[in-house]
HTML snippet that shows the backbone in 3Dmol.js (N, CA, C, O; Angstrom):
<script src="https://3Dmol.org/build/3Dmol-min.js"></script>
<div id="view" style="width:600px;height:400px;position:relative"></div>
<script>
const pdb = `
ATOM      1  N   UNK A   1     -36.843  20.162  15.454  1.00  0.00           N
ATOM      2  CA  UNK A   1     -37.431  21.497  15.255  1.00  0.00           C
ATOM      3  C   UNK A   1     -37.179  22.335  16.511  1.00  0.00           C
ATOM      4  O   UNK A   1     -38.103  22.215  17.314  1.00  0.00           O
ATOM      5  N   UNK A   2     -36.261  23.095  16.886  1.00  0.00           N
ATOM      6  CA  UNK A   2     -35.812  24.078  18.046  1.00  0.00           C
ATOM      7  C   UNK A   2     -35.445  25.195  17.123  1.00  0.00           C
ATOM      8  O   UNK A   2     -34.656  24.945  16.212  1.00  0.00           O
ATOM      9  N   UNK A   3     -35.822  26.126  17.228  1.00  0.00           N
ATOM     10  CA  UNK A   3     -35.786  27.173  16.964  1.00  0.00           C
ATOM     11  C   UNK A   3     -35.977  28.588  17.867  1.00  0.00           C
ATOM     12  O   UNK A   3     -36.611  29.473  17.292  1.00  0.00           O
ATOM     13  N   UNK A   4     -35.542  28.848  19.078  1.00  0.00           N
ATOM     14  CA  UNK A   4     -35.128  29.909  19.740  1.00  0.00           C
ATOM     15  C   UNK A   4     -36.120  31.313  19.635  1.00  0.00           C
ATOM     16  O   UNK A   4     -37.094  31.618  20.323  1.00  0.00           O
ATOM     17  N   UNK A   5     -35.380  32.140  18.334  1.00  0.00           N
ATOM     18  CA  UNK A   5     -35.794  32.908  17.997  1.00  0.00           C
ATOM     19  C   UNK A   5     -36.987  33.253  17.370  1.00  0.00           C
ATOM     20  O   UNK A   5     -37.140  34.472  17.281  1.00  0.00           O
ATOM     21  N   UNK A   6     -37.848  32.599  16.924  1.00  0.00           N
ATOM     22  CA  UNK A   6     -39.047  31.944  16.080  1.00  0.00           C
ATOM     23  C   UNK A   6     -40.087  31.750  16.794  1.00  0.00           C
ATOM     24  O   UNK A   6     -41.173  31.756  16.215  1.00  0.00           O
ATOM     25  N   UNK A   7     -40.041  31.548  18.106  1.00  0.00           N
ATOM     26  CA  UNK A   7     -41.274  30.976  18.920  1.00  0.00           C
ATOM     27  C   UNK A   7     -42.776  31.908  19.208  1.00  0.00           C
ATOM     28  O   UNK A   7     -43.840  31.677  19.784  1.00  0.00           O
ATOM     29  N   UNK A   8     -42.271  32.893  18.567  1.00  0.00           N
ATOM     30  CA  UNK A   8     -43.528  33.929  18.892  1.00  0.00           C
ATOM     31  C   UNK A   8     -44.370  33.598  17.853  1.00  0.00           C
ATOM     32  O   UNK A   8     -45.560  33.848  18.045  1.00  0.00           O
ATOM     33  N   UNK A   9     -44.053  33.090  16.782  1.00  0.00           N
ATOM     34  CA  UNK A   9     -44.573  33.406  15.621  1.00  0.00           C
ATOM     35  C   UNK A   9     -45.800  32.130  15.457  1.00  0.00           C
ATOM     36  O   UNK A   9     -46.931  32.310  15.006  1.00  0.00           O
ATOM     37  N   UNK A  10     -45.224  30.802  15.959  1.00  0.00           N
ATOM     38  CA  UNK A  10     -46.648  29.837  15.925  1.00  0.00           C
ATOM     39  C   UNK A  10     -47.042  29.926  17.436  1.00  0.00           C
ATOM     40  O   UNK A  10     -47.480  28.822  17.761  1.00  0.00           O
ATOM     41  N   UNK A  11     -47.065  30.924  18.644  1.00  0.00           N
ATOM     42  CA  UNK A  11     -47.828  30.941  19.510  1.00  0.00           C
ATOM     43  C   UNK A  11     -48.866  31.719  18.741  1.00  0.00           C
ATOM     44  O   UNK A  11     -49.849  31.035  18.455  1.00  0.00           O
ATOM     45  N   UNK A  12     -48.899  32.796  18.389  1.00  0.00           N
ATOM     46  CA  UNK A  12     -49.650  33.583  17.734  1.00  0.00           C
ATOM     47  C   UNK A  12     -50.289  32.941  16.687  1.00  0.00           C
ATOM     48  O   UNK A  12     -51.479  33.236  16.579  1.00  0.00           O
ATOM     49  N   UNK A  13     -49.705  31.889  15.622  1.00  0.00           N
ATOM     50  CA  UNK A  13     -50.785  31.428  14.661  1.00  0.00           C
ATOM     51  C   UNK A  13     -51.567  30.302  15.678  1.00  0.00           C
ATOM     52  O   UNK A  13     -52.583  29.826  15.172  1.00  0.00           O
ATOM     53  N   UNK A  14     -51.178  29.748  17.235  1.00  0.00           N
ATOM     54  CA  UNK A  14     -51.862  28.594  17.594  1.00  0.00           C
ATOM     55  C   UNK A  14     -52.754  29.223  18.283  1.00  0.00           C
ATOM     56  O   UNK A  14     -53.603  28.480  18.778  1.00  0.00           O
ATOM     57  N   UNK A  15     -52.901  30.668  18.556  1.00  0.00           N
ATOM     58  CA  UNK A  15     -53.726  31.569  19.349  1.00  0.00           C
ATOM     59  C   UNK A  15     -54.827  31.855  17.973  1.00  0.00           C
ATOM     60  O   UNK A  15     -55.999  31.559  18.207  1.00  0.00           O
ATOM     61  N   UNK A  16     -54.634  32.202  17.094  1.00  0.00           N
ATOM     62  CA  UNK A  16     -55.509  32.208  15.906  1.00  0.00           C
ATOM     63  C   UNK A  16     -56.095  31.483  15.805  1.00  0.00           C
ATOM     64  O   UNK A  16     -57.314  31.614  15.915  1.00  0.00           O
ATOM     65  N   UNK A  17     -55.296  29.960  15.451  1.00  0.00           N
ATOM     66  CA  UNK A  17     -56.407  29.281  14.672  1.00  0.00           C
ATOM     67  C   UNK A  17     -57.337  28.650  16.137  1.00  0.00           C
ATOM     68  O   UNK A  17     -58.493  28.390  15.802  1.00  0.00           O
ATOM     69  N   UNK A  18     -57.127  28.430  17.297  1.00  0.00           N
ATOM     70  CA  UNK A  18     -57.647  28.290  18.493  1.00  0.00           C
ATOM     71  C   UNK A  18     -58.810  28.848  18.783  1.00  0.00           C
ATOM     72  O   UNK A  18     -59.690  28.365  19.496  1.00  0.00           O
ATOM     73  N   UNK A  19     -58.818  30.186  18.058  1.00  0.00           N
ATOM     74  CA  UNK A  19     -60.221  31.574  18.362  1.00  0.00           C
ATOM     75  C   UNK A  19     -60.955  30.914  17.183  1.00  0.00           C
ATOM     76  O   UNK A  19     -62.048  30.449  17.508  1.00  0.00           O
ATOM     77  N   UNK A  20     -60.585  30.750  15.779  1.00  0.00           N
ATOM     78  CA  UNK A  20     -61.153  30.614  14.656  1.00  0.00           C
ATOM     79  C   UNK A  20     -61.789  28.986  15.119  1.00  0.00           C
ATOM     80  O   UNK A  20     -62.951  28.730  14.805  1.00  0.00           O
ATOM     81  N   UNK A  21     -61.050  28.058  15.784  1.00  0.00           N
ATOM     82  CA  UNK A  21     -61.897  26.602  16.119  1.00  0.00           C
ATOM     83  C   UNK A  21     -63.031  27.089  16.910  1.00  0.00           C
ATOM     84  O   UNK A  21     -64.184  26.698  16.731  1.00  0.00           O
ATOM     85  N   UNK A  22     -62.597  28.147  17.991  1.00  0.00           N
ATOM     86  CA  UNK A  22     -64.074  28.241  18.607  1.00  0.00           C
ATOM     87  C   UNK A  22     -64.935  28.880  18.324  1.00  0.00           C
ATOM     88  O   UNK A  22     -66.098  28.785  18.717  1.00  0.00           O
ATOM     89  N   UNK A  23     -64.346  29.843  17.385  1.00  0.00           N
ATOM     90  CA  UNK A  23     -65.444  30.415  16.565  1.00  0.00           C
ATOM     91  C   UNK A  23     -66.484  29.847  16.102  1.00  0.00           C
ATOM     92  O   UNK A  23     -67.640  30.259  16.200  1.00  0.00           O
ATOM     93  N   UNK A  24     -65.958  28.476  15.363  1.00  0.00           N
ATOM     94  CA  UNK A  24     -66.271  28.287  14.422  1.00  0.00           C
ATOM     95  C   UNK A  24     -67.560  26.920  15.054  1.00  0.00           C
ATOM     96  O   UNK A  24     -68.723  26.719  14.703  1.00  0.00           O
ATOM     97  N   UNK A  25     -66.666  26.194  16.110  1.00  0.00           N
ATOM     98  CA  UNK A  25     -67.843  25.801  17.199  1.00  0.00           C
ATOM     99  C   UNK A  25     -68.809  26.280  17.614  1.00  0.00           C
ATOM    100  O   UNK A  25     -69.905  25.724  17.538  1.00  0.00           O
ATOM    101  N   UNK A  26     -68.621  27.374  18.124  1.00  0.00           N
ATOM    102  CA  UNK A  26     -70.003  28.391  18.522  1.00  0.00           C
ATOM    103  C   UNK A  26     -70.895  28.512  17.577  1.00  0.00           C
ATOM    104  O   UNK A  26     -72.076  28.217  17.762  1.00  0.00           O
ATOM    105  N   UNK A  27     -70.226  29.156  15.965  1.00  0.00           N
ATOM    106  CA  UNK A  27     -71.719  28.862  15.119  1.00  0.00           C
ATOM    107  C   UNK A  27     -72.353  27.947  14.768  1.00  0.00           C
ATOM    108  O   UNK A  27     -73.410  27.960  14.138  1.00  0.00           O
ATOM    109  N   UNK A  28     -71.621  26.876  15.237  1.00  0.00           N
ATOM    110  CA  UNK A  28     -72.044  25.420  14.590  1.00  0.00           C
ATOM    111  C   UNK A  28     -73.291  24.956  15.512  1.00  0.00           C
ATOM    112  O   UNK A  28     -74.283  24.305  15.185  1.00  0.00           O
ATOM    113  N   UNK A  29     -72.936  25.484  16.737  1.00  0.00           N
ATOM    114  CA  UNK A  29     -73.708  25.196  18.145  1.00  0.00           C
ATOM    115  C   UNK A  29     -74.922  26.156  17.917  1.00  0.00           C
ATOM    116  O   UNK A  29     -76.040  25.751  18.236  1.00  0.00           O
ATOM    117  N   UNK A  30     -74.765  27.420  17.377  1.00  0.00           N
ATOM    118  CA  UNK A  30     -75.850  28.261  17.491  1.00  0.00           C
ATOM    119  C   UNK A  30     -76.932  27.731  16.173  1.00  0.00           C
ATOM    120  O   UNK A  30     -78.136  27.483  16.250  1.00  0.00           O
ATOM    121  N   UNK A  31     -76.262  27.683  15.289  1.00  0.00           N
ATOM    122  CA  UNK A  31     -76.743  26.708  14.008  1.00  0.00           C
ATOM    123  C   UNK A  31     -78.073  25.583  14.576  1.00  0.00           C
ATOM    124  O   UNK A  31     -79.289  25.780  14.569  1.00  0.00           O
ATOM    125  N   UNK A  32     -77.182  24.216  15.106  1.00  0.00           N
ATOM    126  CA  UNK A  32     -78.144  23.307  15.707  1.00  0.00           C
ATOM    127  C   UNK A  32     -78.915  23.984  16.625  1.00  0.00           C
ATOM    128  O   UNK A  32     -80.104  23.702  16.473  1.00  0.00           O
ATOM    129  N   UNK A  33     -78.739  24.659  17.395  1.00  0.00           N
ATOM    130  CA  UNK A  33     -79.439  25.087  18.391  1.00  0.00           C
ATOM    131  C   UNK A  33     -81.267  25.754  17.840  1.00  0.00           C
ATOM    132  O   UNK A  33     -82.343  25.514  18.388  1.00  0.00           O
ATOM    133  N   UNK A  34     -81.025  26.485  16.783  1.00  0.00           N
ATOM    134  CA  UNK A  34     -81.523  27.314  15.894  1.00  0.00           C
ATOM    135  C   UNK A  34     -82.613  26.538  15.478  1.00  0.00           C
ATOM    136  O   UNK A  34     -83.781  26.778  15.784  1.00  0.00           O
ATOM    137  N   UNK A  35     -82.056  25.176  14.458  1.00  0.00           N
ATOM    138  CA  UNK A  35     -82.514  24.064  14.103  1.00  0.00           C
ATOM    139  C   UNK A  35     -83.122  23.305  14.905  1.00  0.00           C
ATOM    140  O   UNK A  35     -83.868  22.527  14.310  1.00  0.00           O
ATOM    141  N   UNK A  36     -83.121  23.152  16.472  1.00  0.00           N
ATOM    142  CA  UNK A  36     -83.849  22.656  17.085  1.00  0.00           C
ATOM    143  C   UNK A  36     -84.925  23.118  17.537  1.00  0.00           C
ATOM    144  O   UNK A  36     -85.874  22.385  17.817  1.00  0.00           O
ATOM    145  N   UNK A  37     -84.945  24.685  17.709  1.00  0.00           N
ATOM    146  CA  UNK A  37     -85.698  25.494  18.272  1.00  0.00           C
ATOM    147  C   UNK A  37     -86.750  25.846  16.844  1.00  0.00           C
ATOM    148  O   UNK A  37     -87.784  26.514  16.836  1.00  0.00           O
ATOM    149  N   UNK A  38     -86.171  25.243  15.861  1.00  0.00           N
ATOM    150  CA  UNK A  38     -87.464  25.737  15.037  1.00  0.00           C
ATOM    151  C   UNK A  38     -88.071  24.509  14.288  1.00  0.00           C
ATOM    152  O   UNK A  38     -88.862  24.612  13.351  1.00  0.00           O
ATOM    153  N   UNK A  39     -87.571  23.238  14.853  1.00  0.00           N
ATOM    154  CA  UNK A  39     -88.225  21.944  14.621  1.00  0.00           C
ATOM    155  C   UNK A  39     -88.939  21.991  16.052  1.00  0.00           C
ATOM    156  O   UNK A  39     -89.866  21.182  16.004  1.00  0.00           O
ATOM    157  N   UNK A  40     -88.886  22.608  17.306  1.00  0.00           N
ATOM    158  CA  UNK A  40     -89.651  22.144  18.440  1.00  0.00           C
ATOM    159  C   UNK A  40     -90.906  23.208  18.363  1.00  0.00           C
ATOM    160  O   UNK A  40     -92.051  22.989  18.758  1.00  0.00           O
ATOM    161  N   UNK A  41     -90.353  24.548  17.690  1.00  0.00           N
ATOM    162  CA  UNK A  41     -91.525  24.958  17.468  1.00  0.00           C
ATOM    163  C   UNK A  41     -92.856  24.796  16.670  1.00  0.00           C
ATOM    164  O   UNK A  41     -94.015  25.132  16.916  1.00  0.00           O
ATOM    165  N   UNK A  42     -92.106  23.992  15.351  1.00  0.00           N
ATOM    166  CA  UNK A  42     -93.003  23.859  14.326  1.00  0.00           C
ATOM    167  C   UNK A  42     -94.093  22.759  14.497  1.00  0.00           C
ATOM    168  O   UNK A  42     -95.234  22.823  14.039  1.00  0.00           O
ATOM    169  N   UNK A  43     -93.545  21.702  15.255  1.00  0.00           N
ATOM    170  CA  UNK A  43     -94.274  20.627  15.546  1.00  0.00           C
ATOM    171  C   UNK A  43     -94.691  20.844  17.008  1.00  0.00           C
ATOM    172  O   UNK A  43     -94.613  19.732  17.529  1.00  0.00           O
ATOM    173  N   UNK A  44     -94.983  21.489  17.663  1.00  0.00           N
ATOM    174  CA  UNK A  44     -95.734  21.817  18.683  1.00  0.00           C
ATOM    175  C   UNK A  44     -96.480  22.685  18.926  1.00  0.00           C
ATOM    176  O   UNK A  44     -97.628  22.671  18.483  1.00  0.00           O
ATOM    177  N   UNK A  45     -95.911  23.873  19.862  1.00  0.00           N
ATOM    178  CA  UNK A  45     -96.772  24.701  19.974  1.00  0.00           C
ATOM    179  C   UNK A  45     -96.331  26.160  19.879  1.00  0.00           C
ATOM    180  O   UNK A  45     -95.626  26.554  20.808  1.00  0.00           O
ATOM    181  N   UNK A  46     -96.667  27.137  18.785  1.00  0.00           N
ATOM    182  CA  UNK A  46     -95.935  27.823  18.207  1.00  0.00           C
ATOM    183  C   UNK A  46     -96.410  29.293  19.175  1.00  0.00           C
ATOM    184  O   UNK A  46     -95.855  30.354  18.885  1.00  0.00           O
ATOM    185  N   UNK A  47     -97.142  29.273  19.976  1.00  0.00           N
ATOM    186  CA  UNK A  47     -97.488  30.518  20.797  1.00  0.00           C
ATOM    187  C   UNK A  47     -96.401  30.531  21.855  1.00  0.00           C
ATOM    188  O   UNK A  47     -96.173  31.577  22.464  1.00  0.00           O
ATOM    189  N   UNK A  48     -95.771  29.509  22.086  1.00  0.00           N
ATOM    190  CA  UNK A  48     -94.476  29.336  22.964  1.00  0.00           C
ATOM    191  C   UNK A  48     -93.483  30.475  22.702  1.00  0.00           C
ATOM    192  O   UNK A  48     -92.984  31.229  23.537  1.00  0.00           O
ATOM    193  N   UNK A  49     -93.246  30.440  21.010  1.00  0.00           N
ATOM    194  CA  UNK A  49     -92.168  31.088  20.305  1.00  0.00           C
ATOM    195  C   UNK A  49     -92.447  32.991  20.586  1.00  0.00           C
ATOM    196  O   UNK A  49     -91.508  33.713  20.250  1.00  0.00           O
ATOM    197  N   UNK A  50     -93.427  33.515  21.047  1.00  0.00           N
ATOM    198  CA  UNK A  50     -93.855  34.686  20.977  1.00  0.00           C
ATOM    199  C   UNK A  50     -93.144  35.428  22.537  1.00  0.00           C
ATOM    200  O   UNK A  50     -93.007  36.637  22.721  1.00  0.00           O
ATOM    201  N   UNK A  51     -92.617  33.874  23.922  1.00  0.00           N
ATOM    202  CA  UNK A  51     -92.368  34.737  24.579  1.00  0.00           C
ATOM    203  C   UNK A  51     -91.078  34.987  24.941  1.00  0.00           C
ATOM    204  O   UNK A  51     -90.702  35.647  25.909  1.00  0.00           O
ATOM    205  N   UNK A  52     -89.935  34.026  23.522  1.00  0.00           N
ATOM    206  CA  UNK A  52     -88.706  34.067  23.195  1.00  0.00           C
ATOM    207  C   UNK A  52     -88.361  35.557  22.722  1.00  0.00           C
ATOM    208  O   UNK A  52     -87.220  35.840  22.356  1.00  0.00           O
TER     209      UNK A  52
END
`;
const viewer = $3Dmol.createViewer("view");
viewer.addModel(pdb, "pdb");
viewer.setStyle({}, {cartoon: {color: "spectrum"}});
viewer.zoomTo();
viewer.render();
</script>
């Protein structure tokens, strides 16, 4: 697979799908994060959550 003339074309889709993986990490992270913060609130102490 050498192809010269061509090379712009999967830097740019490996720059895509690269943003779209971390995209897609980040919501996954904000997701759990979310999920933790509203299992630590629920079972504890929920006046905590008021100075978030």
């Amino acid at each position: 697979m050498h192809t010269k003339g061509g090379s712009a074309v999967p830097h740019i889709l490996a720059t895509i799908l690269t943003q779209v993986a971390v995209a897609l990490l980040e919501a996954a992270l904000i997701r759990l994060s979310v999920q933790l913060w509203k299992a630590l609130m629920g079972s504890g102490r929920p006046a905590a959550a008021a100075h978030a």
